[in-house]
RODREN-928796 format. One line per 4 residues: their letters; for each residue x, y, z of N, C-alpha, C, O. Coordinates in pm, whole numbers. Layout:
REM RODREN-928796
a) X Y Z X Y Z X Y Z X Y Z | ...
END
This chain:
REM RODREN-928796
xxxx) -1328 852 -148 -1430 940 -90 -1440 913 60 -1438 802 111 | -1453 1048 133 -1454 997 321 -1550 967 313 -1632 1039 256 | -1581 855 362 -1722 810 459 -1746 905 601 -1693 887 710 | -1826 993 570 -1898 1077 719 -2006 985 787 -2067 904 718
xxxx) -2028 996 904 -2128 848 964 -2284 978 987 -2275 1085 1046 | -2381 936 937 -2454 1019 944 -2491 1002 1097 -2484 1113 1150 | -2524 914 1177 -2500 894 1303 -2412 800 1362 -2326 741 1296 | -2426 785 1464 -2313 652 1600 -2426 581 1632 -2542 616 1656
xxxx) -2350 434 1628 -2456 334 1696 -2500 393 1797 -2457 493 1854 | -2610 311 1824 -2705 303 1977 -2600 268 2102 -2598 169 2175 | -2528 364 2102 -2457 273 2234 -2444 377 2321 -2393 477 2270 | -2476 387 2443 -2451 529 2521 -2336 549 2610 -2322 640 2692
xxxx) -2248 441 2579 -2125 471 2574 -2066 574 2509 -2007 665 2568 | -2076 569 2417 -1994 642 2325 -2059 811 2310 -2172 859 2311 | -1975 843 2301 -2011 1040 2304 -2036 1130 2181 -1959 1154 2088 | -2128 1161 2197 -2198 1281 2107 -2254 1172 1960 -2212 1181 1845
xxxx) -2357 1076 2010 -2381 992 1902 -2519 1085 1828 -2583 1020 1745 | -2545 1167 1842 -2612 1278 1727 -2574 1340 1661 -2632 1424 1592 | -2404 1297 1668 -2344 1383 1506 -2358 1311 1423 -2382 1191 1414 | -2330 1444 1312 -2356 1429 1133 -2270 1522 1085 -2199 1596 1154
xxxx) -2279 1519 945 -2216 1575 867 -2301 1719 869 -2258 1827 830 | -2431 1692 923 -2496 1856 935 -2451 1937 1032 -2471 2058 1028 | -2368 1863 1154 -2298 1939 1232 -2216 2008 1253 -2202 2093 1341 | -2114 1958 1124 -1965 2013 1070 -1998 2103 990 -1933 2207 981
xxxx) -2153 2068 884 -2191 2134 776 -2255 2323 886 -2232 2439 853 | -2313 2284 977 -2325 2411 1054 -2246 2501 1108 -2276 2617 1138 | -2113 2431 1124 -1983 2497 1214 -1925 2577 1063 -1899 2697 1073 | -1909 2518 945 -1857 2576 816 -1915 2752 841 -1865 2860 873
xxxx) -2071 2688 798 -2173 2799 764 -2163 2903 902 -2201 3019 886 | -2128 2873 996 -2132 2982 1076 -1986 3077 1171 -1975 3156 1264 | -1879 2992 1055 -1757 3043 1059 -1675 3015 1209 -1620 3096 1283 | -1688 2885 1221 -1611 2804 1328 -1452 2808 1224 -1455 2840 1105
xxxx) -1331 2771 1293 -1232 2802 1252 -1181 2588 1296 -1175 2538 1408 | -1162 2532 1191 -1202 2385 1191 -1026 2332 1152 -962 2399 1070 | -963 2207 1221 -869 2185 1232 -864 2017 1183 -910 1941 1269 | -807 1942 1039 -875 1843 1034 -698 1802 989 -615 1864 923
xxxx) -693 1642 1076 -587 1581 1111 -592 1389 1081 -672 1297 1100 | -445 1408 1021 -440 1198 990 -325 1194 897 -267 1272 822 | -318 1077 930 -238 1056 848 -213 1020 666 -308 1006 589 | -73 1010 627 -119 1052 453 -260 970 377 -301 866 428
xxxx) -304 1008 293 -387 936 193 -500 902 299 -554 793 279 | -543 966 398 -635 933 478 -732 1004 438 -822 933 483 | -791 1100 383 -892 1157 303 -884 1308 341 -981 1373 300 | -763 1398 428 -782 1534 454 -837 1605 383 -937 1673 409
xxxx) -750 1593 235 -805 1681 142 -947 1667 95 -1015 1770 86 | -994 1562 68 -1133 1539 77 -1250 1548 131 -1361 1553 78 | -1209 1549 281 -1247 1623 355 -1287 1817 344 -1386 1891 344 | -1191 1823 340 -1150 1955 307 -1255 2024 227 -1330 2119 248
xxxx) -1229 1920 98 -1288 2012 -24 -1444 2002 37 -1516 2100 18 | -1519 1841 141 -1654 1853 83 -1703 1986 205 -1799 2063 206 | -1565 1963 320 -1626 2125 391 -1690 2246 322 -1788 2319 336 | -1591 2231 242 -1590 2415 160 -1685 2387 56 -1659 2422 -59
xxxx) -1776 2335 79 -1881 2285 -24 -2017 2404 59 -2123 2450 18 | -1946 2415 181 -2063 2471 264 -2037 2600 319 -2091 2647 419 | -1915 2675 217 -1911 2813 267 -1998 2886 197 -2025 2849 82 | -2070 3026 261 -2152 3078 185 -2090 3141 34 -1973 3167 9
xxxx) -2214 3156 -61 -2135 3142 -203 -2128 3296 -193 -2101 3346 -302 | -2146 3387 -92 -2127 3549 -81 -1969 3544 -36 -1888 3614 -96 | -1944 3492 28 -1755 3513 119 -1693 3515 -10 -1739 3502 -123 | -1586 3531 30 -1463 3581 -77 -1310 3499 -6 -1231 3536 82
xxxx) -1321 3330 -123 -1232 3242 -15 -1111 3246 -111 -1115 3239 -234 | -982 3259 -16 -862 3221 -18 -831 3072 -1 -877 3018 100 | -756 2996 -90 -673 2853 -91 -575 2879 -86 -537 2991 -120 | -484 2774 -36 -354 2779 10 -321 2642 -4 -350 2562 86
xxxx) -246 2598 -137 -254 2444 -175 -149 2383 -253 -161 2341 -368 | -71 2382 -201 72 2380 -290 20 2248 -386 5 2274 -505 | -9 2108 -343 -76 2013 -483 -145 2100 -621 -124 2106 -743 | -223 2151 -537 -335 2198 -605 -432 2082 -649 -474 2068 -764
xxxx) -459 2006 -547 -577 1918 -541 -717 1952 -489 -825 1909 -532 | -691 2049 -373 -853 2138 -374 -898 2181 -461 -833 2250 -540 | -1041 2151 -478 -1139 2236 -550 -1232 2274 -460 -1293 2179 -412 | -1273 2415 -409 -1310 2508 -346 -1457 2490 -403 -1466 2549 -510
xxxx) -1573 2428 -367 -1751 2426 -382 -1764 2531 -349 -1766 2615 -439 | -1776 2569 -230 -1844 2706 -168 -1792 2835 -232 -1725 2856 -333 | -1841 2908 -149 -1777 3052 -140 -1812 3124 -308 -1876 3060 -392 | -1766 3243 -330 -1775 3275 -477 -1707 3270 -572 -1589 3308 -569
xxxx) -1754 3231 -658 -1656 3129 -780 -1585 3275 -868 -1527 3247 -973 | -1586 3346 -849 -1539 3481 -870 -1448 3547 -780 -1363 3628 -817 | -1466 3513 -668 -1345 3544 -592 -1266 3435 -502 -1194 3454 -404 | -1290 3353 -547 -1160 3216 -532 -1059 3218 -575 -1035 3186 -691
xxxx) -966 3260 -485 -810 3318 -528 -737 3186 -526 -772 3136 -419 | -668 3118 -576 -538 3026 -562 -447 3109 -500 -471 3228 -480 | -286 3022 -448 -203 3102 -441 -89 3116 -532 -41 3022 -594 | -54 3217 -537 30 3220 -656 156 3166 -674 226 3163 -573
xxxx) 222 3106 -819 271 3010 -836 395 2994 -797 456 2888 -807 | 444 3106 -746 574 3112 -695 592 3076 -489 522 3100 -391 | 670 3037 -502 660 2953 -357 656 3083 -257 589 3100 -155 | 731 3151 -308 789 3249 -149 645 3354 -112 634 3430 -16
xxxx) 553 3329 -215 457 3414 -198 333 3342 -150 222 3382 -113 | 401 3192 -167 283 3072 -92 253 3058 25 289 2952 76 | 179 3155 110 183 3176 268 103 3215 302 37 3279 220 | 60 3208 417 -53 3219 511 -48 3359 545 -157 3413 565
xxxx) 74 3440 558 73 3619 591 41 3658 416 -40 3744 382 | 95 3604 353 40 3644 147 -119 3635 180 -166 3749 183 | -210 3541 204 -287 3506 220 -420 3609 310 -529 3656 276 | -359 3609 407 -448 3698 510 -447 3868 475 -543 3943 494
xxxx) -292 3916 410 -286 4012 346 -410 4089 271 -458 4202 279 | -445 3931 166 -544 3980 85 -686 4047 119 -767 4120 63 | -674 3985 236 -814 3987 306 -924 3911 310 -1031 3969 291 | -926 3788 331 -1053 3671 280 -1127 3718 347 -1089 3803 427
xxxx) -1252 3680 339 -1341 3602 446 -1317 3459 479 -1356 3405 582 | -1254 3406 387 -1237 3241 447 -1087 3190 388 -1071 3185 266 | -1009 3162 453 -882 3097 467 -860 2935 455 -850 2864 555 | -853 2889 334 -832 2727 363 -696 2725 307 -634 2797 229
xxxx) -665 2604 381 -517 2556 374 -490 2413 375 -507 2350 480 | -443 2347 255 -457 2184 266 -268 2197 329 -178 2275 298 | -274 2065 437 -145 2087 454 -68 2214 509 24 2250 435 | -82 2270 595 -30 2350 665 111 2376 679 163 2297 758
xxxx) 174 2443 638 332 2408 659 385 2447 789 349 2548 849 | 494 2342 844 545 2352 982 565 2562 986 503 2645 1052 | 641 2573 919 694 2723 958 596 2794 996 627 2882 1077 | 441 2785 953 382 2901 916 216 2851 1033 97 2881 1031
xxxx) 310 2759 1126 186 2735 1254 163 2854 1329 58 2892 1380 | 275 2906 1327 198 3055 1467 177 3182 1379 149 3286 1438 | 184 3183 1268 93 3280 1181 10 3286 1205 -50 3375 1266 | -39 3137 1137 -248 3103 1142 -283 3117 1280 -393 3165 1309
xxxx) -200 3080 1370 -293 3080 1469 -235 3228 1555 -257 3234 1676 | -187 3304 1509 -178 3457 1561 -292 3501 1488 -370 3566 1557 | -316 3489 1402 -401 3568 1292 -522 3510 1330 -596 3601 1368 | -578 3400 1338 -741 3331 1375 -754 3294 1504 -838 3210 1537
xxxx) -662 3361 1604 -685 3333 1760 -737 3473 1801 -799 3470 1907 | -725 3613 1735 -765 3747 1690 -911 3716 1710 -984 3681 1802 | -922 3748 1556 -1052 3798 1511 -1086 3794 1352 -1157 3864 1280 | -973 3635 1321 -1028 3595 1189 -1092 3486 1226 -1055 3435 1331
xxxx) -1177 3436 1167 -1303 3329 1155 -1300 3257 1009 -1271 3307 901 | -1330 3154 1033 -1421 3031 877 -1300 2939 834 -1312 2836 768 | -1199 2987 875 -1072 2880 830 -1099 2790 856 -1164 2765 958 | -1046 2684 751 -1064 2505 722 -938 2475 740 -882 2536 649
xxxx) -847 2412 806 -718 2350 808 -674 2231 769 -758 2143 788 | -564 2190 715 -543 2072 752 -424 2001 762 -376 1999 649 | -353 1942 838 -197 1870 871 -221 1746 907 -331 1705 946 | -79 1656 891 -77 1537 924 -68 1533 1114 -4 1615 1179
xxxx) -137 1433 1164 -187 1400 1280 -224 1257 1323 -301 1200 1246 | -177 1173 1455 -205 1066 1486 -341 1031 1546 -394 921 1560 | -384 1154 1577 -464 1192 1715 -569 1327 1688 -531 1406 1602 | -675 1349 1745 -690 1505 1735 -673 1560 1804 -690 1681 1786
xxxx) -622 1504 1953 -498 1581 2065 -401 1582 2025 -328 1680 2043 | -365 1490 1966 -165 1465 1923 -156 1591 1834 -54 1660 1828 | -275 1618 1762 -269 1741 1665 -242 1886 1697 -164 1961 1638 | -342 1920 1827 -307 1993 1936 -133 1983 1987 -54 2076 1973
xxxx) -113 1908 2021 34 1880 2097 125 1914 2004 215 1993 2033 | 114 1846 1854 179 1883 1709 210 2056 1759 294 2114 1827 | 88 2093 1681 82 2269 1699 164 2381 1776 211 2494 1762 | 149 2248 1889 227 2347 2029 356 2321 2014 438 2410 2041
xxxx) 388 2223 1979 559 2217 1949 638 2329 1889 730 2400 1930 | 543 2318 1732 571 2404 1645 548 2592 1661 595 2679 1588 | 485 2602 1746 489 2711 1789 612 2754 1867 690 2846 1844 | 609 2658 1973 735 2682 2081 853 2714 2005 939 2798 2031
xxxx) 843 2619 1886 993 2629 1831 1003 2740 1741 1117 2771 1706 | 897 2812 1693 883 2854 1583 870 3032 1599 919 3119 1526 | 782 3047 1725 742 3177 1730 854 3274 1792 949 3251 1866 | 811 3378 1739 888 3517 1732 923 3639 1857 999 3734 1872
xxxx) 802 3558 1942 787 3612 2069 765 3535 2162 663 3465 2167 | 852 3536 2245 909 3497 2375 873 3448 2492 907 3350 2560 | 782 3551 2505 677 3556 2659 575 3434 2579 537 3340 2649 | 533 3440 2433 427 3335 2408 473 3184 2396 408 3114 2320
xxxx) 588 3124 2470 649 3002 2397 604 2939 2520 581 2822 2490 | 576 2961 2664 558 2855 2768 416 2773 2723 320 2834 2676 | 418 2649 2740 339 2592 2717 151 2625 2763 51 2581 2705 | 158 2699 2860 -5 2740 2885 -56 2876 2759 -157 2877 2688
xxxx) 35 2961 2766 -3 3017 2671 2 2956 2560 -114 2964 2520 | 58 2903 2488 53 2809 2335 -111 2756 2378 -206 2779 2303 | -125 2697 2485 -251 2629 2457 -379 2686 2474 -487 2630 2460 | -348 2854 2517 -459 2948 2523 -514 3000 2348 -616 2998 2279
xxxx) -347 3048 2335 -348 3047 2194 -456 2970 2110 -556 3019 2058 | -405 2802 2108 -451 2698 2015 -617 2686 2080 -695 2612 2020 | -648 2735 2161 -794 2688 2220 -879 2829 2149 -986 2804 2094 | -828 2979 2151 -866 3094 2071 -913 3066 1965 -1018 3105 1914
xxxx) -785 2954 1906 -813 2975 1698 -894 2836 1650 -951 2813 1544 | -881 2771 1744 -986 2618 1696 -1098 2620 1755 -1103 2644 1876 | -1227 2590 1673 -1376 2538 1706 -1369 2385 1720 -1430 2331 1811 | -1294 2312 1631 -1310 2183 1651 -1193 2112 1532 -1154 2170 1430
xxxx) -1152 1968 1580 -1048 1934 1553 -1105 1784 1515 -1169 1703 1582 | -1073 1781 1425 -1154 1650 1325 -980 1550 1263 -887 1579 1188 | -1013 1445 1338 -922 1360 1319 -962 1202 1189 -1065 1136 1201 | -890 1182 1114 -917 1057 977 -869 966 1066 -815 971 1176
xxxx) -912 862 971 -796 699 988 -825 664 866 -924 701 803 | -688 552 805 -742 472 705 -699 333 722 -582 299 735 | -823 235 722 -813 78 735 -807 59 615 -871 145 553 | -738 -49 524 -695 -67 425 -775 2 328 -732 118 333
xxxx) -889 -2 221 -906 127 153 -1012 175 228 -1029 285 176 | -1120 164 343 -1171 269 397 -1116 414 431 -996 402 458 | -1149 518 437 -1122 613 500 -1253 692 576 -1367 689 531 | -1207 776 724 -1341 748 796 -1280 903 878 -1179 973 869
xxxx) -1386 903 944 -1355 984 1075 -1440 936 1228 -1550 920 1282 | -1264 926 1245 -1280 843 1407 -1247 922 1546 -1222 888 1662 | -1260 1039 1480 -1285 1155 1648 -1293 1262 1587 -1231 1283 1482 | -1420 1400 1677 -1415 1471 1636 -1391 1541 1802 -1390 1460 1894
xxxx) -1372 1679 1832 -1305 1764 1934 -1375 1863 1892 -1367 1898 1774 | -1480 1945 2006 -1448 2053 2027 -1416 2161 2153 -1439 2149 2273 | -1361 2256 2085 -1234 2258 2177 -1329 2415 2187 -1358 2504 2107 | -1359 2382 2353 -1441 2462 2414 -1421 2588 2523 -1506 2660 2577
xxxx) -1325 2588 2531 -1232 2722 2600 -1102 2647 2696 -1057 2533 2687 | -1069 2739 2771 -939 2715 2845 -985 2684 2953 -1104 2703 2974 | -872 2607 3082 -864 2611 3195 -820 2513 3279 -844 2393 3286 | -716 2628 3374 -623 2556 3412 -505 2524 3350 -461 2410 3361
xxxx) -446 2608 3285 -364 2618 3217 -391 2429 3035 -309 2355 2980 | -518 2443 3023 -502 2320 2960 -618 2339 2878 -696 2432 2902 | -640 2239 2761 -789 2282 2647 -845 2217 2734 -794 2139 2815 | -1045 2273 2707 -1132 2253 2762 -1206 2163 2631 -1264 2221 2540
xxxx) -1192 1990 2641 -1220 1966 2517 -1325 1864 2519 -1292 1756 2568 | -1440 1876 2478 -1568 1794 2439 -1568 1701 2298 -1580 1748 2185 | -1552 1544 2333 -1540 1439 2220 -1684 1462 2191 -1768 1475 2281 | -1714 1466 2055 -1897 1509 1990 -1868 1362 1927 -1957 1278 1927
x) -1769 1341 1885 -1755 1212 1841 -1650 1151 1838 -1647 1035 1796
END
């Protein structure tokens, strides 16, 4: 189970020590588009699931989970689609097709980075993400690779645009660790517009 810190010590060093889990729990509910990063067995999916604990139970959510270890809390238990069992139809364009209101994805697959973020740098909203990550910049930097290498169009591969892009489709970028069996979250990002060709990014924690 992740340990969420309901607050940060007293130290005024340290930045944005008034987060909580009601903060992440507000960004869900008001359809922030959330990017959560670490490495394996670090609690993503767990994460994940207790997010979507807090989508409204009116939306109509899409999973995208090749384990099939999510279990989807929120949203309506009537229109909680899995994806279907055949791989080639296991995708983020299958997915958005349908039309959610909310898009989660445990594990993100390399190919299918400049989909999601063509599609939720637009004018889709509430997506929960999640990929392996050292960092919740390195996660950012991840992204942009995979775009460069990945996308379909040309003019979008120089690195300022990738990061206009990635600053469009993320509200905030939530990074794990795991010390032998703890698992925690040890940075959170939000990623507050562009400039200067670079993210405009506020540590809350």
């Amino acid at each position: 189970m992740v340990e969420l810190p309901m607050s940060l010590p007293k130290d005024t060093s340290m930045p944005g020590r008034e987060f909580g889990i009601d903060t992440l729990a507000d960004a869900v509910r008001e359809g922030a588009n959330i990017l959560i990063t670490g490495a394996a067995s670090s609690g993503k999916s767990s994460l994940l699931c207790a997010l979507a604990a807090y989508v409204p139970h009116s939306e109509r959510v899409v999973v995208l989970d090749d384990s099939r270890t999510v279990m989807v809390l929120g949203g309506d238990p009537a229109t909680v689609r899995p994806v279907p069992m055949t791989g080639s139809c296991c995708s983020v364009q299958w997915a958005i097709d349908t039309y959610p209101d909310r898009l989660i994805v445990d594990d993100l697959r390399d190919t299918e980075v400049a989909g999601f973020v063509r599609a939720h740098g637009a004018d889709r909203a509430g997506a929960i993400v999640s990929m392996p990550g050292t960092s919740a910049r390195g996660a950012l930097a991840r992204l942009a690779a995979l775009m460069a290498e990945t996308s379909a169009h040309p003019h979008t591969k120089s690195p300022p645009d990738i990061r206009l892009a990635l600053s469009k489709c993320f509200s905030y970028v939530i990074h794990l660790q795991r010390e032998n069996n703890r698992r925690y979250v040890s940075e959170v990002l939000a990623v507050q517009g562009f400039k200067d060709g670079d993210y405009v990014l506020n540590r809350i924690f």
